[in-house]
mmCIF file of the C-alpha atoms, coordinates in Angstrom:
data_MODEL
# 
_entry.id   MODEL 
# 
loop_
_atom_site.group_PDB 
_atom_site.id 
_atom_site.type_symbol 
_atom_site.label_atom_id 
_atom_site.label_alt_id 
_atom_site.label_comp_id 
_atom_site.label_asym_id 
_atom_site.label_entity_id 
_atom_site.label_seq_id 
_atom_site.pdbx_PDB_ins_code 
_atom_site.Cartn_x 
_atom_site.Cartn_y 
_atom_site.Cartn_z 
_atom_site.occupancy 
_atom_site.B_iso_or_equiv 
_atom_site.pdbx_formal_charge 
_atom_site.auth_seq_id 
_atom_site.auth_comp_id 
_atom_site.auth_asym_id 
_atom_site.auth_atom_id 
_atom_site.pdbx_PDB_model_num 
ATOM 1   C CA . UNK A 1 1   ? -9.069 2.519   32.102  1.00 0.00 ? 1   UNK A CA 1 
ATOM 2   C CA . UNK A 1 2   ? -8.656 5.165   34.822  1.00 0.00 ? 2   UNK A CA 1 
ATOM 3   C CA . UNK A 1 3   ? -8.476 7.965   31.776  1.00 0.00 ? 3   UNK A CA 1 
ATOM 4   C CA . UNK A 1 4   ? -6.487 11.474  32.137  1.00 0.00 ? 4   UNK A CA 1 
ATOM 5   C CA . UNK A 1 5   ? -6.443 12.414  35.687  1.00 0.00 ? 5   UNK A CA 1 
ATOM 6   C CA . UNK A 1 6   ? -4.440 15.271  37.701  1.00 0.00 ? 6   UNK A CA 1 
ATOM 7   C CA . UNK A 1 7   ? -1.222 12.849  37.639  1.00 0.00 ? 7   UNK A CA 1 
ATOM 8   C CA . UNK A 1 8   ? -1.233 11.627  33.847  1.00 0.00 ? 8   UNK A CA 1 
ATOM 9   C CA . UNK A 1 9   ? -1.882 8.205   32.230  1.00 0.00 ? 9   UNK A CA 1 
ATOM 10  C CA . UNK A 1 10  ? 0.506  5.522   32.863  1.00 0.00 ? 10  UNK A CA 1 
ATOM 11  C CA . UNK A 1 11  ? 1.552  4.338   29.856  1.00 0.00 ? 11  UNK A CA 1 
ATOM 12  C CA . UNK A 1 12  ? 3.881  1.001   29.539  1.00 0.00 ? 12  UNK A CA 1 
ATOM 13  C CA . UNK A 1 13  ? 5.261  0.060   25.991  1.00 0.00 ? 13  UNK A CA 1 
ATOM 14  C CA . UNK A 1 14  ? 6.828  -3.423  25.682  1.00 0.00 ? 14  UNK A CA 1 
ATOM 15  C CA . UNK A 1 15  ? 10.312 -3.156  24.470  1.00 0.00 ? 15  UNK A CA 1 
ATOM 16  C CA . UNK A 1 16  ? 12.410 -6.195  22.869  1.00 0.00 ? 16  UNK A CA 1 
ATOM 17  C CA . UNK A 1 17  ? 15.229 -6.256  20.981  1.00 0.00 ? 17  UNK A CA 1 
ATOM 18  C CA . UNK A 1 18  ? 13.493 -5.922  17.633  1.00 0.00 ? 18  UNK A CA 1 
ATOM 19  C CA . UNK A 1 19  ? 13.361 -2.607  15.698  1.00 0.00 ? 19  UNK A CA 1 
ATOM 20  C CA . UNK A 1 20  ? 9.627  -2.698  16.019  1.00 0.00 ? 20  UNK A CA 1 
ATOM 21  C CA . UNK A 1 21  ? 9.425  -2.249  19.254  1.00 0.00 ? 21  UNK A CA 1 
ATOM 22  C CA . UNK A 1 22  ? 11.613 1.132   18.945  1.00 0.00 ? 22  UNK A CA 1 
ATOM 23  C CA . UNK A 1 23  ? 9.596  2.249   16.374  1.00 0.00 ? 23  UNK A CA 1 
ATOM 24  C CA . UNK A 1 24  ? 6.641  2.008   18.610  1.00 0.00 ? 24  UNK A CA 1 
ATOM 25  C CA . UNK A 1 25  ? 8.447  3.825   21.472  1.00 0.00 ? 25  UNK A CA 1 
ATOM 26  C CA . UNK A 1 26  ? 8.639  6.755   18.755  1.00 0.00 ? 26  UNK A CA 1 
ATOM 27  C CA . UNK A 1 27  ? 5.212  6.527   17.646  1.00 0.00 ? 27  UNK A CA 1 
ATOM 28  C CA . UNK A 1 28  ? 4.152  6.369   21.384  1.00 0.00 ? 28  UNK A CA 1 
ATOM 29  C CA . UNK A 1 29  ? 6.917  9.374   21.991  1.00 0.00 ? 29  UNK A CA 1 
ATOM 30  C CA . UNK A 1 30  ? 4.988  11.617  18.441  1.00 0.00 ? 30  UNK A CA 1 
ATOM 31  C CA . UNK A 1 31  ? 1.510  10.563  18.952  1.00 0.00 ? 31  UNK A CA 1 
ATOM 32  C CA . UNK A 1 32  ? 0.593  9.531   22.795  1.00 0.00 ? 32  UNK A CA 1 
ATOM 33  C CA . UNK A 1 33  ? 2.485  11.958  25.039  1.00 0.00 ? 33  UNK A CA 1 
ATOM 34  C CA . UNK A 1 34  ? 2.946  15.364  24.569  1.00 0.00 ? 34  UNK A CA 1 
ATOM 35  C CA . UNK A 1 35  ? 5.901  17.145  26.114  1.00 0.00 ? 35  UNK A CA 1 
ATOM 36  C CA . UNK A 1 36  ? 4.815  19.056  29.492  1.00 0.00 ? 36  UNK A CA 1 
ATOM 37  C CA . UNK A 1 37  ? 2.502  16.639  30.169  1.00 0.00 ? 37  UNK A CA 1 
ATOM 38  C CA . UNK A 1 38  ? 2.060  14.110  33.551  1.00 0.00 ? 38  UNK A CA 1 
ATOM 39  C CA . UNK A 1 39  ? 1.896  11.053  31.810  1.00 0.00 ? 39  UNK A CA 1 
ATOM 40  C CA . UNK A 1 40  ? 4.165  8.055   33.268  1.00 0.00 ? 40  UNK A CA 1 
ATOM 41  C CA . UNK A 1 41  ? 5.758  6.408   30.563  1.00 0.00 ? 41  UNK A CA 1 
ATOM 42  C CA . UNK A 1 42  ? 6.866  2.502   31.430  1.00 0.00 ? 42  UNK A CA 1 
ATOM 43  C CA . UNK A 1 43  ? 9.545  0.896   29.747  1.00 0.00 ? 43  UNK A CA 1 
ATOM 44  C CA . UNK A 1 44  ? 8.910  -3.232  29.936  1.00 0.00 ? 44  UNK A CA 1 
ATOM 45  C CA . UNK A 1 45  ? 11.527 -6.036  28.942  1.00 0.00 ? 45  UNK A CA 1 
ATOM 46  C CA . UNK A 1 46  ? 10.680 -9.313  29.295  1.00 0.00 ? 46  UNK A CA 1 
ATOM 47  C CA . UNK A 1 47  ? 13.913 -11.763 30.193  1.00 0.00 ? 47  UNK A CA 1 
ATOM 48  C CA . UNK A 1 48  ? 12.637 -15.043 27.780  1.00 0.00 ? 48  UNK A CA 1 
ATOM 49  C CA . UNK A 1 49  ? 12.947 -17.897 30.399  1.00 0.00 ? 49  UNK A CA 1 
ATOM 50  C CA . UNK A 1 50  ? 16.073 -19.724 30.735  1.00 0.00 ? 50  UNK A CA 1 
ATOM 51  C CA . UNK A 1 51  ? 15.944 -22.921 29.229  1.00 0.00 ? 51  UNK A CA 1 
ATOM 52  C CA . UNK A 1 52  ? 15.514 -25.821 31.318  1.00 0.00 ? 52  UNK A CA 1 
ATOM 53  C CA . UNK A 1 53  ? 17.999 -28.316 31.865  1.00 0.00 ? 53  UNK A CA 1 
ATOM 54  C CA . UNK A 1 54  ? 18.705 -31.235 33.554  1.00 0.00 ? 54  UNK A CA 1 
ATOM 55  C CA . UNK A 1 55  ? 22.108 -31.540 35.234  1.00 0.00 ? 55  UNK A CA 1 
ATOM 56  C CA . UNK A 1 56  ? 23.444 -32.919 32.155  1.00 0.00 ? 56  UNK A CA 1 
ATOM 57  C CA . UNK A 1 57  ? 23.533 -31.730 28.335  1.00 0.00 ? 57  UNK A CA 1 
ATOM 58  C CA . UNK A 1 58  ? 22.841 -34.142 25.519  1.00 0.00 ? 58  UNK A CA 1 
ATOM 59  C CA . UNK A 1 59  ? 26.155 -34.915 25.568  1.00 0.00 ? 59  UNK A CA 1 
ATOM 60  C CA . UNK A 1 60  ? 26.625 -36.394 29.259  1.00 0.00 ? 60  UNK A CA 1 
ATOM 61  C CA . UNK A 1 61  ? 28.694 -32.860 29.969  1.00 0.00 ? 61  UNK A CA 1 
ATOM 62  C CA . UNK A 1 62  ? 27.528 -31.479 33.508  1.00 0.00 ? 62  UNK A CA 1 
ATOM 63  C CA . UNK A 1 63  ? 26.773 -27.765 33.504  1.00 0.00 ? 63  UNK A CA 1 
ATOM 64  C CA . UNK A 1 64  ? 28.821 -25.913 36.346  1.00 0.00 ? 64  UNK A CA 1 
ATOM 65  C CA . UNK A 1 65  ? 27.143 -23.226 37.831  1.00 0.00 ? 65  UNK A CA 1 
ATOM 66  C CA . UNK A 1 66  ? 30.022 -20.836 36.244  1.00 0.00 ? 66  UNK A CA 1 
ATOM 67  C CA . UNK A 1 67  ? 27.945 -21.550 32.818  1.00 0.00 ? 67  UNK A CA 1 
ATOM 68  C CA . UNK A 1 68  ? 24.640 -20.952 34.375  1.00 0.00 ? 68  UNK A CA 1 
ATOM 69  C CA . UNK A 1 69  ? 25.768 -17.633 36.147  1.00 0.00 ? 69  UNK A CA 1 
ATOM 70  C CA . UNK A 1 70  ? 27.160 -16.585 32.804  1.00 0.00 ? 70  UNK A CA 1 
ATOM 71  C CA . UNK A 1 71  ? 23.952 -17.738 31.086  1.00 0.00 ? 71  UNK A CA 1 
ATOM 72  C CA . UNK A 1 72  ? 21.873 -15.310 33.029  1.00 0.00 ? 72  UNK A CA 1 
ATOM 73  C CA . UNK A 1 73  ? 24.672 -12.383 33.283  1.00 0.00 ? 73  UNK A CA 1 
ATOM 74  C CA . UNK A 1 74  ? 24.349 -12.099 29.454  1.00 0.00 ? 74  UNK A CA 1 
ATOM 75  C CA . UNK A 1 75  ? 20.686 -12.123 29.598  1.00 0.00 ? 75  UNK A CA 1 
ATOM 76  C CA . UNK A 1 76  ? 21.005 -9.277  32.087  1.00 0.00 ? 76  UNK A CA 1 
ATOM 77  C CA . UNK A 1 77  ? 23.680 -7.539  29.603  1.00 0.00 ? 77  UNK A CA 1 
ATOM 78  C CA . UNK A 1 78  ? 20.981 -7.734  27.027  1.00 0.00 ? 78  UNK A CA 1 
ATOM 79  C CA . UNK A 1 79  ? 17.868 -6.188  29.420  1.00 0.00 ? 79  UNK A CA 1 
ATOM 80  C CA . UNK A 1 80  ? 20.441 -3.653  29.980  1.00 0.00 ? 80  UNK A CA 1 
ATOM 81  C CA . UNK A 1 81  ? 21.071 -2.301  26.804  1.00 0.00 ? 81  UNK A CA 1 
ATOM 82  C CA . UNK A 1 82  ? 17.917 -2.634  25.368  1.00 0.00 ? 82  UNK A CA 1 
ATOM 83  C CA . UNK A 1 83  ? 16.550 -0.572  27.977  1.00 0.00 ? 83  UNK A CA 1 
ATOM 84  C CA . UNK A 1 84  ? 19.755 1.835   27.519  1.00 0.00 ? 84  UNK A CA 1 
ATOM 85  C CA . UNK A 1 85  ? 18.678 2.665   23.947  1.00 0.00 ? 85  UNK A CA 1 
ATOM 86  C CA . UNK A 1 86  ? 15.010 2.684   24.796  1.00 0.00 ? 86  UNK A CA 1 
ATOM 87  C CA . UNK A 1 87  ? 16.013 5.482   27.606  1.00 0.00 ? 87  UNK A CA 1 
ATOM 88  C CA . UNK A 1 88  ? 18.187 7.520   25.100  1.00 0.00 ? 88  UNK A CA 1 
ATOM 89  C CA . UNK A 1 89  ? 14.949 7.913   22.697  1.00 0.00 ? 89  UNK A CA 1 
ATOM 90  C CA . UNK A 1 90  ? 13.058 8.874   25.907  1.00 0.00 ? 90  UNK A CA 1 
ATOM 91  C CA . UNK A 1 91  ? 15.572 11.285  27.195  1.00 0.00 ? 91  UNK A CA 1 
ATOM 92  C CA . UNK A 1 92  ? 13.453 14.090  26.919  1.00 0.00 ? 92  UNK A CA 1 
ATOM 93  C CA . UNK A 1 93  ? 10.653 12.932  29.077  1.00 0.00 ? 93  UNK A CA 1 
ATOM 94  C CA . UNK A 1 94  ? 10.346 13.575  32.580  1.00 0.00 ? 94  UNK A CA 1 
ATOM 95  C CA . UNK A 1 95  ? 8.645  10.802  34.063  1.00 0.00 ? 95  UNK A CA 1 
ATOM 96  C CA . UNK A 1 96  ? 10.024 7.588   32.824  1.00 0.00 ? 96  UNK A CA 1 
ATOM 97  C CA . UNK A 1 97  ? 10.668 3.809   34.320  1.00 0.00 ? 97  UNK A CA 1 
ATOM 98  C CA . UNK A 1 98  ? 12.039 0.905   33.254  1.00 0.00 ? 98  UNK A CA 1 
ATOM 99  C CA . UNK A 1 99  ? 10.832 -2.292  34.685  1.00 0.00 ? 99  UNK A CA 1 
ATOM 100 C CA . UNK A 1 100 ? 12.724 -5.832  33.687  1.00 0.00 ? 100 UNK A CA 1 
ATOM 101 C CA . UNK A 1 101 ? 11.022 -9.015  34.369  1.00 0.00 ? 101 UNK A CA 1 
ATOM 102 C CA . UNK A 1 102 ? 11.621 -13.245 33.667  1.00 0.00 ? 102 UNK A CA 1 
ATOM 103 C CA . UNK A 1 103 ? 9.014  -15.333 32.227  1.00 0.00 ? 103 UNK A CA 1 
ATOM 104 C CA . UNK A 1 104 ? 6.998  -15.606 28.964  1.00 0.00 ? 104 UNK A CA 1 
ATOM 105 C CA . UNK A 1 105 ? 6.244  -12.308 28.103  1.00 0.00 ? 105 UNK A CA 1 
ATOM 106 C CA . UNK A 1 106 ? 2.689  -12.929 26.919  1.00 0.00 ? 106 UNK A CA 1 
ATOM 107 C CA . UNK A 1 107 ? 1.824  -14.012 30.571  1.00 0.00 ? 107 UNK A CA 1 
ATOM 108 C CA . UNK A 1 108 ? 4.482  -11.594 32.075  1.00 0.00 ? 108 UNK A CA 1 
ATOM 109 C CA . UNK A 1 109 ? 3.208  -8.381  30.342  1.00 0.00 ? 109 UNK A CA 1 
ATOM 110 C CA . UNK A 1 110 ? -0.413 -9.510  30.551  1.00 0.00 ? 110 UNK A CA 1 
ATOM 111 C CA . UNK A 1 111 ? 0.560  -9.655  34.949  1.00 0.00 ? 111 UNK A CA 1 
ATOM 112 C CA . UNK A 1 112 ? 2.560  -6.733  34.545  1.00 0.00 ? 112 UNK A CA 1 
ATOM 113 C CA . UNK A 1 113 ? -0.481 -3.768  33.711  1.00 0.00 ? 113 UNK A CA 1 
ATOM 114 C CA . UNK A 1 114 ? -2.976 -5.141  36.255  1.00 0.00 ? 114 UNK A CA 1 
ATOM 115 C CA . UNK A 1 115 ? -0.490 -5.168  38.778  1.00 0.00 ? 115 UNK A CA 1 
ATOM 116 C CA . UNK A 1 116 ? 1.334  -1.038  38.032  1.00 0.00 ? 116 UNK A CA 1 
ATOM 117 C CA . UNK A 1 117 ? -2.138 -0.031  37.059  1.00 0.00 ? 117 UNK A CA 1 
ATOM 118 C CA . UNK A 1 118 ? -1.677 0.663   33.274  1.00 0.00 ? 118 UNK A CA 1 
ATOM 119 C CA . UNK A 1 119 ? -3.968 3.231   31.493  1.00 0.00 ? 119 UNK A CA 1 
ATOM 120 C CA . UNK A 1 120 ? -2.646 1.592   27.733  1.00 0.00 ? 120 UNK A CA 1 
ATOM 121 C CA . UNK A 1 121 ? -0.262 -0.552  26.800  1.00 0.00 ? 121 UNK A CA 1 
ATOM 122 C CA . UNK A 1 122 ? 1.484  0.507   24.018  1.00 0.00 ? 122 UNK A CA 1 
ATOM 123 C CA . UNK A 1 123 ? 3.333  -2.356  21.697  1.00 0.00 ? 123 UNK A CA 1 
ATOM 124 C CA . UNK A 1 124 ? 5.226  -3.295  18.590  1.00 0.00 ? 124 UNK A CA 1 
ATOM 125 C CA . UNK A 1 125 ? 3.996  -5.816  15.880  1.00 0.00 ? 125 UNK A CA 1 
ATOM 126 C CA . UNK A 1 126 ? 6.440  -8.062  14.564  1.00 0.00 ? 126 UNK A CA 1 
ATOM 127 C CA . UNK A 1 127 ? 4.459  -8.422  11.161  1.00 0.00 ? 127 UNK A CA 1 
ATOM 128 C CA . UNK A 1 128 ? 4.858  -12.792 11.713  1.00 0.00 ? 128 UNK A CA 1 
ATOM 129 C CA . UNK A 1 129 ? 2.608  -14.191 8.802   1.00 0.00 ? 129 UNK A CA 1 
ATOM 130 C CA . UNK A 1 130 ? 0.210  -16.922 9.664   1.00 0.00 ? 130 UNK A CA 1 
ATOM 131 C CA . UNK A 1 131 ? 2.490  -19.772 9.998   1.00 0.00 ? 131 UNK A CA 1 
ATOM 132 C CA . UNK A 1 132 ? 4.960  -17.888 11.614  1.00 0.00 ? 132 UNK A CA 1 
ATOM 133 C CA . UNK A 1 133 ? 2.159  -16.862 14.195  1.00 0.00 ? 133 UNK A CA 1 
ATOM 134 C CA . UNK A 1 134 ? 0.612  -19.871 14.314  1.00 0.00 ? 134 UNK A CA 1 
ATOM 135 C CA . UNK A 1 135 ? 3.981  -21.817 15.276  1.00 0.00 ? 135 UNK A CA 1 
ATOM 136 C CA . UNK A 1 136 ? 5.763  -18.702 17.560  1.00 0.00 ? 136 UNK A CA 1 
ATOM 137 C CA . UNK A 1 137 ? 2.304  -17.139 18.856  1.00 0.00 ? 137 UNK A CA 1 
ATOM 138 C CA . UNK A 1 138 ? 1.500  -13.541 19.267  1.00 0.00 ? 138 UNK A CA 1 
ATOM 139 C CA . UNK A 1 139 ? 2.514  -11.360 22.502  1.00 0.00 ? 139 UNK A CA 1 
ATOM 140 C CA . UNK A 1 140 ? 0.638  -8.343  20.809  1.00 0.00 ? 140 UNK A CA 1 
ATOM 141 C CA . UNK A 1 141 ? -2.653 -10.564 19.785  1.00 0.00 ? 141 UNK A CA 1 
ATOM 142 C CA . UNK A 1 142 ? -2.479 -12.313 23.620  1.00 0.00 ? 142 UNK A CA 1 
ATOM 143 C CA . UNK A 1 143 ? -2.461 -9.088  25.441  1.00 0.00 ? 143 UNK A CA 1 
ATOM 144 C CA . UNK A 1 144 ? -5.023 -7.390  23.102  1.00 0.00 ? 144 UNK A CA 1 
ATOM 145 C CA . UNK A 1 145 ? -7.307 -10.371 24.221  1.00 0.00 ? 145 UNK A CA 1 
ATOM 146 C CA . UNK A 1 146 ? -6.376 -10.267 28.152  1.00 0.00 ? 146 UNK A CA 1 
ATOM 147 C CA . UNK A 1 147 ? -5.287 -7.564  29.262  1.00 0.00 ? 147 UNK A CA 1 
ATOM 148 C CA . UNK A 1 148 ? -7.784 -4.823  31.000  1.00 0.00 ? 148 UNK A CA 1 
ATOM 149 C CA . UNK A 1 149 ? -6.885 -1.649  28.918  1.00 0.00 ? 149 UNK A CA 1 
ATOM 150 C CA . UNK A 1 150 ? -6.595 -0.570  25.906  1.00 0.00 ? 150 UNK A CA 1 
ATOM 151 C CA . UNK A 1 151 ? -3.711 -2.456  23.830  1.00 0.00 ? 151 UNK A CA 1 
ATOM 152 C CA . UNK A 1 152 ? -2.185 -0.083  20.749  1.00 0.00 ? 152 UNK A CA 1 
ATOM 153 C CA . UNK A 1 153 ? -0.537 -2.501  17.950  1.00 0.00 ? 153 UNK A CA 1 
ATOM 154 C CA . UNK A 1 154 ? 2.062  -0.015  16.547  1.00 0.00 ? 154 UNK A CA 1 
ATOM 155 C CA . UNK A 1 155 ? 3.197  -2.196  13.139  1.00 0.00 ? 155 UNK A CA 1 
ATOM 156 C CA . UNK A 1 156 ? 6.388  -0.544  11.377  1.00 0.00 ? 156 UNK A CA 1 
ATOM 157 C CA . UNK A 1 157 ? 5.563  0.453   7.898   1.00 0.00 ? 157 UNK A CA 1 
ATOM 158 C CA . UNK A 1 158 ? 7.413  -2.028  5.410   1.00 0.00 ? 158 UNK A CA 1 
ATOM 159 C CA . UNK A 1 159 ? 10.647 -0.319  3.501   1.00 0.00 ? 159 UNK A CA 1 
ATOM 160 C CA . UNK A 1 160 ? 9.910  1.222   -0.547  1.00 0.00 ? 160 UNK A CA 1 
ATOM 161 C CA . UNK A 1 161 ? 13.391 0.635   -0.791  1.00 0.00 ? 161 UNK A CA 1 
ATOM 162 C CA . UNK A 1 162 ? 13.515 -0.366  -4.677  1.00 0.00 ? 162 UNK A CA 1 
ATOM 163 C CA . UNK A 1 163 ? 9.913  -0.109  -5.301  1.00 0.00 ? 163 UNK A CA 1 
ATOM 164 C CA . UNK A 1 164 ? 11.116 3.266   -7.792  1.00 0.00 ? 164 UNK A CA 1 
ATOM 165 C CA . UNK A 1 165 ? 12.821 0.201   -10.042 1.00 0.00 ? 165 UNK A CA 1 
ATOM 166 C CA . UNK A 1 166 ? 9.155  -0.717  -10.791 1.00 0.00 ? 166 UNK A CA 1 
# 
């Protein structure tokens, strides 16, 4: 970790469409950078890859390239607006990039901080139980166990909403 220096941390929180991701922008935003400050603050989607297929569907149907194009125009849409909202919570902040990339994130975030030179890498946890974890895998557990800096897990407290019924 290159630590505080005369040009601020750089500071890249992954950013999906889930709420937890938001809500560790916000934690990142209350507890990581303070306002005045030189810290670099990197906003990182991930594109999921597209799915492979072969020049036919399962039904014998031949995808045009009109499909394909529109395929990857929504996934753009998406990258878009995610990183839209994630930019409004930020609006404050001086210093502040958005990077979109394709690929499995795991790998693509992991490639992502060694190459910009990340300081921490700041990310939400889905809360996935065992199974769940076990089946779909873990971006946050992956890049806590690759990557070269420190990795914050920000996990989004679970609603009380009807615990006062109790």
């Amino acid at each position: 970790m290159a630590g505080v220096t005369e040009n601020g941390r750089r500071i890249m929180v992954a950013i999906d469409e889930g709420d937890e991701s938001m809500y560790a922008l916000s934690w990142c935003l209350k507890n990581l950078i303070f306002q005045n400050s030189k810290d670099h603050l990197i906003l990182f989607y991930v594109k999921p890859p597209r799915a492979v297929y072969s020049a036919f569907d399962g039904t014998g149907y031949l995808f045009s390239s009109d499909i394909t194009a529109t395929m990857e125009k929504y996934s753009q849409q998406v990258a878009d607006c995610v990183l839209e909202k994630a930019k409004r919570v930020c609006k404050d902040l001086q210093n502040v990039e958005t990077k979109i990339e394709n690929g499995d994130p795991r790998d693509v975030i992991c490639h992502a901080v060694q190459k910009l030179g990340v300081d921490i890498l700041v990310m939400g946890s889905h809360g996935y139980g065992v199974i769940k974890r076990a089946f779909l895998g873990s971006v946050s557990n992956h890049c806590a166990q690759n990557v070269k800096c420190p990795v914050l897990i920000v996990k989004k407290p679970k609603s009380t909403a009807g615990e006062d019924n109790i």
